[in-house]
C-alpha positions in Angstrom: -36.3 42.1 4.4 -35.0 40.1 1.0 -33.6 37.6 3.4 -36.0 37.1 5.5 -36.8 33.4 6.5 -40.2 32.7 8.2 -39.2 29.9 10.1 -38.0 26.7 10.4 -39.7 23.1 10.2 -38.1 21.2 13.2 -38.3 17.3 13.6 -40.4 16.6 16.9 -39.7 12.6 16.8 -43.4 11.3 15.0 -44.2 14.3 13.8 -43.0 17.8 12.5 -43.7 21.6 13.5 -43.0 24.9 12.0 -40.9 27.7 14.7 -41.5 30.8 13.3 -38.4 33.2 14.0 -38.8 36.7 15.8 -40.0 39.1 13.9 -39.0 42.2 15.7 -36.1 43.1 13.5 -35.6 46.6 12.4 -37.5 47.6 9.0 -35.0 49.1 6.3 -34.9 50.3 3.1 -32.6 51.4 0.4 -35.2 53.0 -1.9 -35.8 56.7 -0.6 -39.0 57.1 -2.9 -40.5 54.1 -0.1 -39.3 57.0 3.0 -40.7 60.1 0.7 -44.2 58.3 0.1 -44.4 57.6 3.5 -43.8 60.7 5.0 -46.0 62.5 2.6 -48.8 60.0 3.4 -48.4 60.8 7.7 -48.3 64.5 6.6 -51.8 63.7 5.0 -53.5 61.7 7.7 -52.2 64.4 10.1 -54.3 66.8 7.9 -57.3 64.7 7.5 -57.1 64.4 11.5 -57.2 67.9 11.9 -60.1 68.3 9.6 -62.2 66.4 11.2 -61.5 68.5 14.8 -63.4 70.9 13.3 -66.6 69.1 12.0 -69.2 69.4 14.8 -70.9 65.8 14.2 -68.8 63.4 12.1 -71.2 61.1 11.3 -73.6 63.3 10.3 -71.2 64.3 7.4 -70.0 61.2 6.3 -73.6 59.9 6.1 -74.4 63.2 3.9 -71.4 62.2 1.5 -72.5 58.4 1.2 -76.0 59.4 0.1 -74.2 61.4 -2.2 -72.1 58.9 -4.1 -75.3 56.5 -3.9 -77.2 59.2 -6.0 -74.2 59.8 -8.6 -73.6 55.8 -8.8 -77.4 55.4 -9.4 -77.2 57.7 -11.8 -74.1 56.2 -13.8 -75.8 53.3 -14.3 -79.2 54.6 -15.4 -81.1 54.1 -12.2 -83.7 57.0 -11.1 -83.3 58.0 -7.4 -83.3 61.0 -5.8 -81.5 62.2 -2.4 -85.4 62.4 -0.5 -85.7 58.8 -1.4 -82.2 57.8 0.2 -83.2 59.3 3.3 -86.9 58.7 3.2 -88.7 55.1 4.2 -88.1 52.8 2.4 -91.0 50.9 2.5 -93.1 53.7 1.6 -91.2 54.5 -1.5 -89.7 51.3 -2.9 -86.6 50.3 -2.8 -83.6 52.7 -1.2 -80.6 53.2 -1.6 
């Protein structure tokens, strides 16, 4: 991948245009850290995947976890919420999260 050349810019009489070469070439590497890194991260989403098999309604939980952070990043930077008031109305009580 060093030596890899986009394209070429190729003289069409008045004017000129860019040929991009085929990109389909084989991916290599000589660093094995780049084959261990990847590996370990396909073992990991492989994981994750299976996780998430077994959690009955998915967006339920992510939705849990995103209140969640809201309500620790409010508090980091002073402001005063609470988990009701994320999931309450917002026009009833202020301003959300």
């Amino acid at each position: 991948m060093k030596n890899f050349v986009s394209g070429t810019c190729v003289n069409q009489g008045y004017y000129k245009s860019f040929r991009p070469n085929f990109i389909d070439k084989d991916w290599a590497w000589d660093n094995m850290e780049i084959a261990t890194l990847l590996s370990k991260a396909d073992r990991t989403s492989g994981r994750l995947d299976m996780c998430s098999e077994h959690v009955p309604n998915i967006d339920v939980f992510i939705s849990m976890h995103v209140v969640k952070e809201a309500a620790q990043s409010s508090k980091i930077k002073g402001i005063r919420t609470n988990m009701e008031l994320c999931h309450g109305n917002t026009e009833s009580h202020g301003e959300g999260c």
